[in-house]
N, C-alpha and C positions, 0 to 999 in steps of 0.2 A: 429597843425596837430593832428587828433584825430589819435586814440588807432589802427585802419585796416590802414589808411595810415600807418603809423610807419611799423606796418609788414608786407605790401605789398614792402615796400622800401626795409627793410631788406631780405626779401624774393630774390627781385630784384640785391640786392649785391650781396650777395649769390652766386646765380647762375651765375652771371657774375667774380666771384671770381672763381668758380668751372670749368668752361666750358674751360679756355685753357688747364688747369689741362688734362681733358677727352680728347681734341684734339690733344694734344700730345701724347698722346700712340696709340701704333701700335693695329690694329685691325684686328686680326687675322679670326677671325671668318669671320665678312664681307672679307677679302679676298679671303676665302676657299670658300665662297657662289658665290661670283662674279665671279673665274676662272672657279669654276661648271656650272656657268647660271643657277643656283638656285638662284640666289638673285630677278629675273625677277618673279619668282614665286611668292616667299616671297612678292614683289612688289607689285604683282596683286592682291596677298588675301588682305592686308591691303587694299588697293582700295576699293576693293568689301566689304567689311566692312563698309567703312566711306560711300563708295555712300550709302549701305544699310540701316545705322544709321541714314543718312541724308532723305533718300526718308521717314522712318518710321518716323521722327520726322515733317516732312513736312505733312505728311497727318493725324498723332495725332492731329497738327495744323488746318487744315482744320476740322478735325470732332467737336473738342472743339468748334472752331469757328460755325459750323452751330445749335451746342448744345446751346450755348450762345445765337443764336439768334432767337430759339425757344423759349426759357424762358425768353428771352425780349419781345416776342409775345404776352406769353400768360398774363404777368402783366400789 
């Protein structure tokens, strides 16, 4: 196993060592959101985000792409 496998693994321990830790405590916060219906909010922006990140990274993709293949034209 080279040197990034070794720390991806342990990485992977890790957090699976961590996570019932986290899921067992009470979450106050997310419940004070949820009985407000502010969590729907909260919900929505994260959405809008990720679609946004994703439409911007999508058509970065496309310009690079048409960019590449202008300069494979002209050589």
């Amino acid at each position: 196993m080279n040197w990034n496998m070794k720390k991806i693994v342990s990485l992977l321990c890790g957090v699976m060592l961590l996570s019932p830790a986290l899921l067992a405590q009470d979450v106050q916060m997310a419940d004070t959101l949820r009985s407000e219906g502010k969590i729907y909010v909260l919900v929505a922006i994260i959405v809008v985000i990720l679609v946004g990140l994703i439409t911007f990274l999508f058509f970065t993709d496309r310009k690079i792409s048409r960019l590449e293949k202008q300069i494979n034209q002209k050589k």
